[in-house]
N, C-alpha and C positions, 0 to 999 in steps of 0.2 A: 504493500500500500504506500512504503514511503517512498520506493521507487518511480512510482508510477506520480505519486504529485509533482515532487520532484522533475518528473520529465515534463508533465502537465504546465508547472510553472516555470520549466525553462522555456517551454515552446510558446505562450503567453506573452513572456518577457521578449522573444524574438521578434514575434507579430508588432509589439509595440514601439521595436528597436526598429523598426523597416519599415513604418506606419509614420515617424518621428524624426527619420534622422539627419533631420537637419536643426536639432534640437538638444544636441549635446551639451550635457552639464558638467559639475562638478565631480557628479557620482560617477562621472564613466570611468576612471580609474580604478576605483574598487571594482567596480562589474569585471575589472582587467586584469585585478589582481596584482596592479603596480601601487596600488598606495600601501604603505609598510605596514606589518602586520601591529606595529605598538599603536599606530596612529588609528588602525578599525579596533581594535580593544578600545581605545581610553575615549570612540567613539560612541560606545555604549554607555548612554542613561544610567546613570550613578558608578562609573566604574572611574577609580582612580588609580596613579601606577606608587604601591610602595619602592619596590628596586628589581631593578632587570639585570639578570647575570649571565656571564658568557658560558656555553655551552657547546664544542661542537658538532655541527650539524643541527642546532637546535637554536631556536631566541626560549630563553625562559622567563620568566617575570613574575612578581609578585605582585598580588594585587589588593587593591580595596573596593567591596562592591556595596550600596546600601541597598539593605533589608528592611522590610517592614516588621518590627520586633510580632507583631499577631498578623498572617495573612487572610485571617477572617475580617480583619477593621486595621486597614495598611494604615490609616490616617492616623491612628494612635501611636506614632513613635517608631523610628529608623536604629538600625545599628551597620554597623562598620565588619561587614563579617570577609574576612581572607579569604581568596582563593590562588591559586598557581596554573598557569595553563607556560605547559611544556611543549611550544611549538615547533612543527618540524613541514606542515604544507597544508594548508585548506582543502587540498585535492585529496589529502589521505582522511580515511576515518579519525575518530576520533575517540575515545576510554575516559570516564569521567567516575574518578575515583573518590575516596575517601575511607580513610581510616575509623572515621567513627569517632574522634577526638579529635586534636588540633592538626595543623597542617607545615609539612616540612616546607622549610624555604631553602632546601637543598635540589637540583634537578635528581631524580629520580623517576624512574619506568616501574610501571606495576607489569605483571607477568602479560596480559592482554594486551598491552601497549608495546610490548617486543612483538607480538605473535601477530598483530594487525602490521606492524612498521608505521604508528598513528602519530597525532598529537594525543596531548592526555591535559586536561582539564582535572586540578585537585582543590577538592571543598574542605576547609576546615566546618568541624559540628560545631553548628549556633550553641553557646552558653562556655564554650572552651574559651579560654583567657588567648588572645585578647577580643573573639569575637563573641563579646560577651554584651548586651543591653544596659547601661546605667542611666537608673538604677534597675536589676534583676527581678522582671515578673517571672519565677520560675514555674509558674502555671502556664508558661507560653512555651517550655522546652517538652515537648510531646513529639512523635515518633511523624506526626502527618505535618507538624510544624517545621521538621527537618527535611521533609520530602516533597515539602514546599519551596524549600529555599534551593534545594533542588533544580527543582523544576521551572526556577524562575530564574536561575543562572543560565539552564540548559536552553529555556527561551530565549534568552537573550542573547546567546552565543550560536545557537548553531543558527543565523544569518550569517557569520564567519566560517562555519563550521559547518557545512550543509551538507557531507558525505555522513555515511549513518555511526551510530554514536553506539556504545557499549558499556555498562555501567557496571564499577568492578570494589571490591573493598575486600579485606579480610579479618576475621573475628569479628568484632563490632561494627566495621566496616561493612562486611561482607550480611548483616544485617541491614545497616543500613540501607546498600543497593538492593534488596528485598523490598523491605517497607517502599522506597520508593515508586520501585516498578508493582508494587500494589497500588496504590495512592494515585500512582500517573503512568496508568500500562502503556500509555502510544507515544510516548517517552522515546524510549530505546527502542535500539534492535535486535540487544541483546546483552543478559545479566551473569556475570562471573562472579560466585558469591563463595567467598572463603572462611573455610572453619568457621560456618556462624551457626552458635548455639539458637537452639526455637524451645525457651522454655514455653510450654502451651498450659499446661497447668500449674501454677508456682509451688503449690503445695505437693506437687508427686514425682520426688526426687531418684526413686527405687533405682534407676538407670544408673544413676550414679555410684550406685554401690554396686552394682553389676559390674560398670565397670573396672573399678578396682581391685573385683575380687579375682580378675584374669588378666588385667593389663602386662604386659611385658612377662616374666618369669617367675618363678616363687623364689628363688634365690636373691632376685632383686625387691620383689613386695618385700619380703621379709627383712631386708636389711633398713627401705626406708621406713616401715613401721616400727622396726625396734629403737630407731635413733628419735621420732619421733614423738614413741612413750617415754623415753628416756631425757627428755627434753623437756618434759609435761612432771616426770620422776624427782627430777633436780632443779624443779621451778627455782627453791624459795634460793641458792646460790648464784643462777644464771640470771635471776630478775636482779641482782646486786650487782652483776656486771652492767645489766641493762640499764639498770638507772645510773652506772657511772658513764656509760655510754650516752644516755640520751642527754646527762647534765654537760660532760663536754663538748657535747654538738647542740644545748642548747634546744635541745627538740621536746614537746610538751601534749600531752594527749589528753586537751580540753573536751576533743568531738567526741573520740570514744569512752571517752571517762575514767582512763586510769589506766596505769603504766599496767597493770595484770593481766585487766581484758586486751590491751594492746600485745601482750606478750604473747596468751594464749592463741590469740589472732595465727599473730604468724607464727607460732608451730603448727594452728591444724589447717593452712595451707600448704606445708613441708610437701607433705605426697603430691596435693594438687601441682604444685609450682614445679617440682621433677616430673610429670610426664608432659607437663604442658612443654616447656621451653628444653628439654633434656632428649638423649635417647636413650635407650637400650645400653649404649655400650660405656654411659656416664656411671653404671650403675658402681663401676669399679673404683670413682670417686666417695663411694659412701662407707662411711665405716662398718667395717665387718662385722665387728664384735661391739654395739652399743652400751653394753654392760660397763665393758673395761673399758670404755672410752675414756679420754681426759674431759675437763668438762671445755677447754679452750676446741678442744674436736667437735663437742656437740655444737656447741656454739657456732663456730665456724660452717658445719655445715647446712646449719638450721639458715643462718644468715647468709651464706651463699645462695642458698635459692629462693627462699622466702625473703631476706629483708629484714631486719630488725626497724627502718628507717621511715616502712611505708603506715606502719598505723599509728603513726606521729600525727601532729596537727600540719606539720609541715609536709609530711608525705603524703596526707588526704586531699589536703586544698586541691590539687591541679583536675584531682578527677571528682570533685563535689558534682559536675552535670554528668556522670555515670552512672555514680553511686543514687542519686536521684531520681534518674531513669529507670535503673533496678529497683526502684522502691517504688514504684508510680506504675511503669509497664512493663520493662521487660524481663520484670523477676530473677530469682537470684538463687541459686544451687544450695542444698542443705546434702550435707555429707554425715554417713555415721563411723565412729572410729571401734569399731569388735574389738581390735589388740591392744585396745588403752580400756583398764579400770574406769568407774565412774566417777570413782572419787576422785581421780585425777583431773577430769574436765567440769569444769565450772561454769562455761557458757554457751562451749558447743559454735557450731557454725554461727556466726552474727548475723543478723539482718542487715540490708543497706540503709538504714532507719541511724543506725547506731554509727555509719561513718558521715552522715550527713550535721550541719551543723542545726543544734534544736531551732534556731531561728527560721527556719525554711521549712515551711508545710508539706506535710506528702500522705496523699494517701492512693492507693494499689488499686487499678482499674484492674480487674481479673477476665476481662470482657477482650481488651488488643490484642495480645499474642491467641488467643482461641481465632480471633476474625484472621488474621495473616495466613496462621496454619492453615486455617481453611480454603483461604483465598490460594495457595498457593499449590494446594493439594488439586485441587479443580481448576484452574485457570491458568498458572503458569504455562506459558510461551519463549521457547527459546530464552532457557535459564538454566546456567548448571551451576552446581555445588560440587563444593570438594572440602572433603574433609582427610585429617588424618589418623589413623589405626589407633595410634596409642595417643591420640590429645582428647584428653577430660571431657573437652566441651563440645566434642562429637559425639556424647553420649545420651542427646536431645537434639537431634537432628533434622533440618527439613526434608520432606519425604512427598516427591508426586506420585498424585492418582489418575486414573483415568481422564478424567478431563482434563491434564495435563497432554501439552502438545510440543513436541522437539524438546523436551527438557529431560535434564540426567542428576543421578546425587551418584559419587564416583567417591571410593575412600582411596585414598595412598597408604599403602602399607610399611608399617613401619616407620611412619612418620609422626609430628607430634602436631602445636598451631602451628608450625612454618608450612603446613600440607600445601604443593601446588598440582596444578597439569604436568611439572617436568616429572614431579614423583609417582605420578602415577604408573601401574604397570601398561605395556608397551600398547594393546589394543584400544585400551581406553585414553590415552595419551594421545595416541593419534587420532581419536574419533575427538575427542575433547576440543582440538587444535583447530581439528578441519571443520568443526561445527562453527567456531568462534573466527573462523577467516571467512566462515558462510556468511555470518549474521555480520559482520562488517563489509561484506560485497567484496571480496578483495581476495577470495578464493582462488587460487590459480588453475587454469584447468584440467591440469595434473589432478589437484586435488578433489577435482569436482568426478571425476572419473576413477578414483580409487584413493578416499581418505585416507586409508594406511600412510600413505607417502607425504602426509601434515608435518610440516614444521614450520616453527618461528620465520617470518620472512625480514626480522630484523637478528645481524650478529650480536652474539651477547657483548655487551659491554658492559665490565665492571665496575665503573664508576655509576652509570645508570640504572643497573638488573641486580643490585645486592638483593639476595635472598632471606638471609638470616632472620630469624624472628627476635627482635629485641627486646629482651628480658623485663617483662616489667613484676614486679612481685608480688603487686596488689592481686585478689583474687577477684577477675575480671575479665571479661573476654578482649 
């Protein structure tokens, strides 16, 4: 369909161009593609340029675009929200990403934007510092309020951008391009959604003990739950380190209410945090023998992967519009620990209630993530998911049904949240590739005549295509 307007309104535009031409404007340059691509950006109604950096092969830019803080009543107050668009040709497609939090002002390629050879358009999430509303109505940061701003970017841009667009994110991210293409399905042409958790009921977590109870090896379960009872064991000594710890960095845990529950926190994210960001073969970093550990070992490794630093006041601040969200809609994992006593856990997995500050109201619609799943089960059009084998938060998965049309959920095995298309195994890798060079129009027709033969139609480049999942230790997708 977008093909076909597209041609509809090229052939419009020629009639009128043949009809007129002796009526040349200003605008014929762009029509030509000679006027430079900073000057059609900061041509767009409310777009200003923060800094433009050298790239090559590329113009990258940062930008500032204004938002209407409610897009149900635009007149009630504007905010300054960032975005990035990584240009490489108007003529190629286009990948409009987002993490789901703030937005890098480094150039960087999401795995879709190598496999098109595209531009890529990246949205910081409204309420993330600095695109943040002052003063903060945070009854305005809701999941259709994000897929608004979306969608009013994506308006405004593909007039520049007018080859078909492909919306990508991962974890959080890879939710958020979800919500979207629910919200505003003639959007895209096609959704690449990574490791995104679909909690649909927030109260029925059972999945998540399943999966724990088979993730990776028993040699490896068994070593990070011994360290992490043991850690829970020798509270009342390793909290005396903690609070010498938090007094010489100054760190103060006003939100969650006390160095203990801060403590507790992150050890019973220990397991979570090691299959999330870890593999299989990290297991060899964890101590053997928890019993005879020293306590500077437990320590050390509880804070290598969890963090002693994130359920500070100072470690919560950055992600209070996360934690908010999981407290409003998009719910939040409850884990059980069988190899730790009771007596040892005092408050169990937390709510997002408890990292948020008392000041900010929240109360849990249970009604959103039920409408997505559903929407997504039935409706989804040209969308794949990709999850990884051993990451946590594949363990509430999105899942098409029958009324889903061209769309795939693909796991990478043996992978954790870094899961991409490269990890996948080889048939599904290639059909993944060739779907997504379809849904961008830019299939070669090699590939149209035997997907097997899908690959990247950009070289990897290292500076642009880092893969790694960057460690964050809060319990969060």
């Amino acid at each position: 369909m977008r093909k076909a307007l597209r041609w509809l309104l090229a052939l419009t535009v020629l009639i009128g161009t043949l009809s007129t031409a002796g009526a040349a404007t200003a605008a014929e340059p762009e029509a030509t593609g000679t006027t430079d691509i900073k000057e059609r950006l900061l041509s767009v109604p409310g777009m200003s340029l923060i800094e433009e950096k050298p790239y090559t092969g590329y113009r990258f830019f940062v930008l500032g675009y204004t938002q209407p803080v409610d897009h149900r009543r635009p007149s009630r107050g504007t905010f300054q929200q960032r975005i990035t668009v990584l240009h490489k040709d108007t003529a190629r497609p286009t990948v409009f990403y987002t993490s789901g939090y703030g937005v890098s002002t480094t150039p960087r390629r999401a795995e879709p934007t190598q496999i098109v050879d595209g531009n890529q358009v990246s949205m910081e999430y409204r309420f993330f510092t600095p695109s943040r509303p002052e003063p903060a109505d945070w009854s305005k940061l809701d999941i259709w309020q994000a897929a608004s701003d979306q969608h009013r970017i994506f308006t405004a841009l593909r007039k520049i951008y007018s080859e078909n667009w492909i919306s990508t994110g991962g974890s959080k991210g890879g939710m958020t391009a979800t919500y979207y293409e629910r919200f505003y399905p003639r959007d895209m042409d096609g959704v690449v959604a990574y490791v995104a958790p679909n909690d649909v009921v927030n109260r029925e977590d059972s999945a998540y003990d399943r999966f724990f109870r088979t993730v990776g090896t028993g040699e490896c379960r068994d070593r990070l739950n011994a360290v992490q009872r043991e850690a829970l064991v020798r509270r009342a000594p390793l909290e005396e380190k903690y609070e010498a710890y938090a007094s010489e960095n100054g760190y103060t845990f006003d939100t969650i209410g006390s160095l203990d529950r801060a403590y507790e926190a992150v050890v019973l994210d220990y397991v979570w945090g090691f299959w999330q960001y870890s593999t299989l073969a990290d297991c060899a970093d964890i101590p053997a023998d928890a019993r005879n550990a020293t306590d500077d070992e437990i320590w050390t490794s509880i804070d290598t992967i969890s963090g002693f630093s994130f359920y500070t006041d100072q470690g919560l601040s950055p992600y209070t519009p996360y934690y908010y969200q999981a407290g409003t809609q998009l719910g939040a994992p409850t884990v059980r620990f069988p190899h730790i006593e009771k007596k040892y856990i005092r408050y169990g997995y937390q709510p997002p209630r408890n990292f948020v500050p008392r000041s900010i109201d929240m109360e849990f619609q249970p009604h959103v993530m039920r409408d997505v799943d559903s929407w997504v089960r039935h409706n989804a059009r040209h969308m794949l998911f990709v999850y990884g084998e051993n990451d946590p938060w594949g363990a509430e998965p999105f899942r098409v049904g029958k009324g889903a049309r061209d769309a795939y959920v693909f796991t990478a095995p043996g992978m954790n949240h870094g899961a991409n298309v490269a990890g996948l195994v080889a048939e599904e890798k290639a059909l993944a590739t060739a779907r997504i060079l379809d849904w961008a129009d830019v299939a070669p027709s090699t590939v149209r005549e035997n997907p097997a033969t899908a690959k990247p139609l950009a070289k990897f480049d290292a500076g642009l295509d880092k893969r790694d999942v960057g460690q964050e230790r809060t319990l969060r997708p």
